[in-house]
C-alpha positions as a printed NumPy array, in Angstrom:
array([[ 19.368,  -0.181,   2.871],
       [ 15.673,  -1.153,   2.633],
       [ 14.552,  -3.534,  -0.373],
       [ 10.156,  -3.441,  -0.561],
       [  8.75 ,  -6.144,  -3.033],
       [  5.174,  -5.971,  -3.86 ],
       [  3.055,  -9.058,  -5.157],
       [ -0.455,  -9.931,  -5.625],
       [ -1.969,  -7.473,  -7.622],
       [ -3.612,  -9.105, -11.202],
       [ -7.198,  -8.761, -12.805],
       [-10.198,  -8.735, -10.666],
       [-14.101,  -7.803, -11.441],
       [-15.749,  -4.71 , -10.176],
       [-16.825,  -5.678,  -6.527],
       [-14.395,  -8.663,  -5.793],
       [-11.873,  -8.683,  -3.429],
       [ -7.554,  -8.642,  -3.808],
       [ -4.686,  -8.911,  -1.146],
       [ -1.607,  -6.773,  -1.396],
       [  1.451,  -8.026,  -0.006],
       [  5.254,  -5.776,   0.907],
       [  7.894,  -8.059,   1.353],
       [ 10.437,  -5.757,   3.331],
       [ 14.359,  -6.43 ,   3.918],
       [ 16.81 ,  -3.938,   5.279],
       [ 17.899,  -2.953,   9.33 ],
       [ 14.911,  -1.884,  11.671],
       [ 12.241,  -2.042,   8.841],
       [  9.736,  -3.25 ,  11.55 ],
       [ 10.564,   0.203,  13.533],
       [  9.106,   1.932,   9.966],
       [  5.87 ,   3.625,   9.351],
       [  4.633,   2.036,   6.15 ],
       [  2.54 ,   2.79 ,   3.423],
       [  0.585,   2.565,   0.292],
       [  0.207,   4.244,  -2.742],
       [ -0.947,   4.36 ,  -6.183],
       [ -0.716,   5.733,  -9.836],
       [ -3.358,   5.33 , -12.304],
       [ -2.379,   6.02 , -16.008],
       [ -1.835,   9.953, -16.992],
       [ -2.305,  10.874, -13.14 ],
       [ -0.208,  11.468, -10.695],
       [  0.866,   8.981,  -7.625],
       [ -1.241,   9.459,  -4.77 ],
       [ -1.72 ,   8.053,  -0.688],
       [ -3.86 ,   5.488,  -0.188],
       [ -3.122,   4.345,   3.03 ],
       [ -0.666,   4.042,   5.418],
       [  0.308,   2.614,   9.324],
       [  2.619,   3.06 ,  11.979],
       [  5.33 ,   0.746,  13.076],
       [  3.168,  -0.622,  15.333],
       [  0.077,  -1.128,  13.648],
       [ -1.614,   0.88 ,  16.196],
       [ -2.743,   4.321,  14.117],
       [ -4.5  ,   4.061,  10.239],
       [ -5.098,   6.472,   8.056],
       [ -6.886,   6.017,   4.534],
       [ -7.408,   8.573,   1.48 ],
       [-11.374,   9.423,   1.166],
       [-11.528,   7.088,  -1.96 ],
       [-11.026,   3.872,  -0.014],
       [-12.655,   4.318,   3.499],
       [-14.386,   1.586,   4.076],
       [-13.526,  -0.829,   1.557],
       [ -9.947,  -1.044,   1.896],
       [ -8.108,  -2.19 ,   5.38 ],
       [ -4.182,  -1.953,   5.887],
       [ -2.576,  -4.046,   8.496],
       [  1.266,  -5.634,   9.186],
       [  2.94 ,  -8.487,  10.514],
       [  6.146,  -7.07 ,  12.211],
       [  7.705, -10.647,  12.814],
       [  7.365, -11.158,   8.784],
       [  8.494,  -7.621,   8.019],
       [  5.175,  -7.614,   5.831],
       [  2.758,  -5.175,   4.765],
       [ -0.967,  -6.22 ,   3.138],
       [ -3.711,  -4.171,   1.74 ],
       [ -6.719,  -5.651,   1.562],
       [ -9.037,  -3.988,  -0.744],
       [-12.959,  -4.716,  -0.906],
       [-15.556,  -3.848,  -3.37 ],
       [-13.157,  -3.248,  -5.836],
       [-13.959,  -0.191,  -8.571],
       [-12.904,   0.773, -12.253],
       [-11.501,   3.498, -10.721],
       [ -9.648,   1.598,  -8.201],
       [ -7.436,   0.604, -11.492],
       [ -3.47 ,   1.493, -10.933],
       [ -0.621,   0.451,  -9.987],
       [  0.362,   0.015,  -6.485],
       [  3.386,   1.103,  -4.788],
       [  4.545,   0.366,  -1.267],
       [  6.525,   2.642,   1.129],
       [  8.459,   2.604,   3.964],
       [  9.33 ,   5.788,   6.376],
       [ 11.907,   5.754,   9.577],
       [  9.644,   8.948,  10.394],
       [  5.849,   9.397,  11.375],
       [  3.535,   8.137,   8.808],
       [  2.044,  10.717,   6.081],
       [ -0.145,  11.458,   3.348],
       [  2.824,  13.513,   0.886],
       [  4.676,  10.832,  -0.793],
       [  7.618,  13.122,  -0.883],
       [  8.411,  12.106,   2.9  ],
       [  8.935,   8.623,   2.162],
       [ 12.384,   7.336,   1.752],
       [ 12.431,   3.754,   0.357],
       [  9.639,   2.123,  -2.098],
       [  8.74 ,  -0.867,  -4.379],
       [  8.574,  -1.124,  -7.573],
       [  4.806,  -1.245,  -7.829],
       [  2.666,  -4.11 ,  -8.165],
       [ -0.625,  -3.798, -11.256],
       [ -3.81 ,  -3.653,  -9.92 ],
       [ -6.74 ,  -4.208, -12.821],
       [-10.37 ,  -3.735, -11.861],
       [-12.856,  -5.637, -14.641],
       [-16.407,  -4.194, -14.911]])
């Protein structure tokens, strides 16, 4: 099995800067595409970002080019988001995602995820 473990969301003003961090456990979770997603209250979880297994190939939702940046450290089984000129609307919580397939955008592909970290943008 695959165990993700989110940390580092909290309470941040509008236009100041946060690090996500997945924690990742399990067999071959460095050979997994990973991900990030996010649910804001009364709306639906949606993809924010995600990466191959080898970092090499990105892709972000619309609402976050530019200002957030997705990256991995294989040798620490780790995933971080780094998100930028934080918004209200940036407001959610934040789930990580892990897929032994390609990466994607439908969160119904993914097999194993965290428990979600809170992410609360001040303005």
């Amino acid at each position: 099995q695959v165990q993700l473990v989110e940390s580092g969301g909290g309470l941040v003003q509008a236009g100041g800067s946060l690090r996500l961090s997945c924690a990742a456990s399990g067999r071959t979770v460095s050979d997994y595409a990973m991900g990030w997603f996010r649910q804001a209250p009364g709306k639906e979880r949606e993809f924010v970002a995600h990466i191959t297994w080898s970092g090499g190939s990105t892709s972000y939702a619309d609402s976050v080019k530019g200002r957030f940046t997705i990256s991995r450290l294989n040798a620490k089984n780790t995933m971080y988001l780094r998100m930028n000129s934080l918004k209200a609307a940036d407001t959610a919580v934040y789930y990580c995602a892990a897929n032994p397939g390609g990466p994607s955008q439908d969160l119904g592909s993914w097999r194993y995820w965290g428990q979600g970290t809170q992410v609360t943008v001040s303005s």
